[in-house]
C-alpha positions as CSV (number, residue, x, y, z in Angstrom):
1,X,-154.6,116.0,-36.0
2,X,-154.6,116.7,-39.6
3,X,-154.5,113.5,-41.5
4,X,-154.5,112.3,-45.1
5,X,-157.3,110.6,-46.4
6,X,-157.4,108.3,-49.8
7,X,-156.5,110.7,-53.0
8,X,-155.4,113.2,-50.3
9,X,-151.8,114.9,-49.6
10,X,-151.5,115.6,-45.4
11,X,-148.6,113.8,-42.8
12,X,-149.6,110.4,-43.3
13,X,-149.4,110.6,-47.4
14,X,-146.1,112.5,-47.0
15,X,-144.3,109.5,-44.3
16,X,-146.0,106.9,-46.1
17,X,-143.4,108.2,-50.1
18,X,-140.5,109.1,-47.6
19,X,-141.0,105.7,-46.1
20,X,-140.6,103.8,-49.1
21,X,-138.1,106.4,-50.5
22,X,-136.2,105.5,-47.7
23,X,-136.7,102.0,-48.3
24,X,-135.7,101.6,-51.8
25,X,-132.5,103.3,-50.7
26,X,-132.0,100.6,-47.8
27,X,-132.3,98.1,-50.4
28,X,-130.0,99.7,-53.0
29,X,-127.2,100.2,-50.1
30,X,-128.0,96.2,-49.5
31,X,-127.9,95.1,-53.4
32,X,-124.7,97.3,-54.0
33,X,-122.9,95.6,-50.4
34,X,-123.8,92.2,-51.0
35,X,-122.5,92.8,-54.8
36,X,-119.2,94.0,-53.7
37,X,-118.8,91.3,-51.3
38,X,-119.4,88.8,-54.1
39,X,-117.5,90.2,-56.6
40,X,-114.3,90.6,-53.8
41,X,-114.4,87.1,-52.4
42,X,-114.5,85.6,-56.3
43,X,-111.5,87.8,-56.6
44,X,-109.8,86.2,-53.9
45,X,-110.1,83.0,-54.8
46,X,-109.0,83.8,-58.3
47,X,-106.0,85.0,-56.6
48,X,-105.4,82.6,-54.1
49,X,-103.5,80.2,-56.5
50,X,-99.9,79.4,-55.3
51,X,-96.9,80.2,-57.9
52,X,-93.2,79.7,-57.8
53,X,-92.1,83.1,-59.0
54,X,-92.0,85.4,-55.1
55,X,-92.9,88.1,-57.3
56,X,-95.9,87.1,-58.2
57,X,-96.6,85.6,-54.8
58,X,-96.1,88.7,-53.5
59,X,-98.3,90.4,-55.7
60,X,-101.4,88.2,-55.3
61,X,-100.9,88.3,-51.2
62,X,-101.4,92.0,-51.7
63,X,-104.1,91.5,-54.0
64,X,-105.8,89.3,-51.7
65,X,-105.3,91.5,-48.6
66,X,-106.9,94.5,-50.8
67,X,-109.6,92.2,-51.8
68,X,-110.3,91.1,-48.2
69,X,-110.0,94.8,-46.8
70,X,-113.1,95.5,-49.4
71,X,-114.9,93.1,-48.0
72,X,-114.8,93.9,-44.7
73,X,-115.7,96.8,-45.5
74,X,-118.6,95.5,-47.5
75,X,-119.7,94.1,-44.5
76,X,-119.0,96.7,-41.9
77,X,-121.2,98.6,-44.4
78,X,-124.1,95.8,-43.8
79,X,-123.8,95.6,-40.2
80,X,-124.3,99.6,-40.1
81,X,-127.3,99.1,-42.5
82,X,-129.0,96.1,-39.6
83,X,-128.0,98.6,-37.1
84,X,-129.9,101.5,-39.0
85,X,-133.2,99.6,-40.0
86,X,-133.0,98.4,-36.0
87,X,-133.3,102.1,-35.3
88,X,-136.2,102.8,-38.1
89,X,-138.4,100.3,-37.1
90,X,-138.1,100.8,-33.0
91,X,-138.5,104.6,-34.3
92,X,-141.3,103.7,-36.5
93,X,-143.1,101.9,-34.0
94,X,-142.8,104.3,-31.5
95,X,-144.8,107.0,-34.0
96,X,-147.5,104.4,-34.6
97,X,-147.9,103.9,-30.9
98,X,-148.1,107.6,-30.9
99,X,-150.0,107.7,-33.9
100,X,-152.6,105.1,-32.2
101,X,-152.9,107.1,-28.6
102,X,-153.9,110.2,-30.2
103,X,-156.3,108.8,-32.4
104,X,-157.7,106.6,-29.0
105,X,-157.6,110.6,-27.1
106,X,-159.7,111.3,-29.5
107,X,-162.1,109.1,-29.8
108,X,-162.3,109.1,-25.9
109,X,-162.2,112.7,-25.8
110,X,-165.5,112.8,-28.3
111,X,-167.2,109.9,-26.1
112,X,-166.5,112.2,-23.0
113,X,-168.4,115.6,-24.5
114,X,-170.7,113.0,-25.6
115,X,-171.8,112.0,-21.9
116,X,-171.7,115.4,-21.1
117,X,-173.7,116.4,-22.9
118,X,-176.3,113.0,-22.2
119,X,-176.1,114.0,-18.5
120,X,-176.8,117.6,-19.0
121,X,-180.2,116.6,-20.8
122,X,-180.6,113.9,-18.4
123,X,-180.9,116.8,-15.5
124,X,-183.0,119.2,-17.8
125,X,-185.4,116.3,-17.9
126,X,-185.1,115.2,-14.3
127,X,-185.6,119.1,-13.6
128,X,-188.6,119.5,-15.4
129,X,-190.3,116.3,-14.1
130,X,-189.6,117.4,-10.4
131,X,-191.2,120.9,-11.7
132,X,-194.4,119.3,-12.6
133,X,-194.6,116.5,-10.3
134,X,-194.6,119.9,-7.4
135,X,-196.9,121.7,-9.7
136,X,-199.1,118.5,-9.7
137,X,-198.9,117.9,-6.0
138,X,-199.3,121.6,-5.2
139,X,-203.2,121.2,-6.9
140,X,-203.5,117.9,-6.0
141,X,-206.6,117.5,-3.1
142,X,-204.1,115.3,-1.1
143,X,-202.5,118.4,-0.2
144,X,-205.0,120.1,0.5
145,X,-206.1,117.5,2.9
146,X,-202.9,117.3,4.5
147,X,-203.1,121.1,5.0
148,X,-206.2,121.0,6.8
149,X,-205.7,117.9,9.4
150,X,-203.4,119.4,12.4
């Protein structure tokens, strides 16, 4: 798996500036809602006073129905926004969890040729001991011994 080091461009360097790209729009989408919401409910109570003329009463229930509908929708907006960074993080998680079982493949896969490669020199060097242990007992005089008694 190619991956970025320090100083380096690769995956990691390239999810790592879309990552906070992404975040800086999150928080722009959260400063602009929260904003709107704000500035709408100060509208609303500067509407909210009660006059005689029904004109003008009138006028400021529509007012404050407009300014009420924008904040809803202010807040629908927010709601989406929770909903979305939900979905990031469960999303972002998952790739580290992904991230981290590769990277443990890996490592076990590197231990595993490792211990291959242990045992085969561990049978070379069993091999070669039984090959001069026969050697030795071939010219040894207790065989020759043996050889002779019936």
């Amino acid at each position: 798996m190619n991956k970025g080091g320090p100083g380096g461009g690769g995956p990691t360097a390239a999810a790592a500036a879309a990552a906070a790209q992404k975040q800086k729009t999150l928080l722009q989408r959260v400063e602009g809602d929260i904003a709107n919401i704000v500035d709408n409910f100060s509208h609303l109570v500067n509407v909210a006073r009660v006059n005689d003329p029904p004109v003008r009463n009138s006028q400021e229930a529509f007012m404050m129905e407009m300014r009420a509908a924008r904040m809803v929708q202010a807040a629908d907006s927010l709601l989406k926004l929770v909903s979305e960074l939900k979905q990031t993080a469960i999303f972002s998680g998952f790739a580290s969890l992904n991230d981290h079982v590769e990277q443990r493949r890996v490592e076990f896969n590197q231990l595993a040729e490792k211990t291959d490669h242990t045992l085969s020199r561990i049978g070379e060097e069993a091999a070669a001991s039984l090959k001069e242990l026969e050697s030795h007992y071939s010219s040894s005089a207790q065989k020759t011994i043996q050889e002779t008694q019936p």
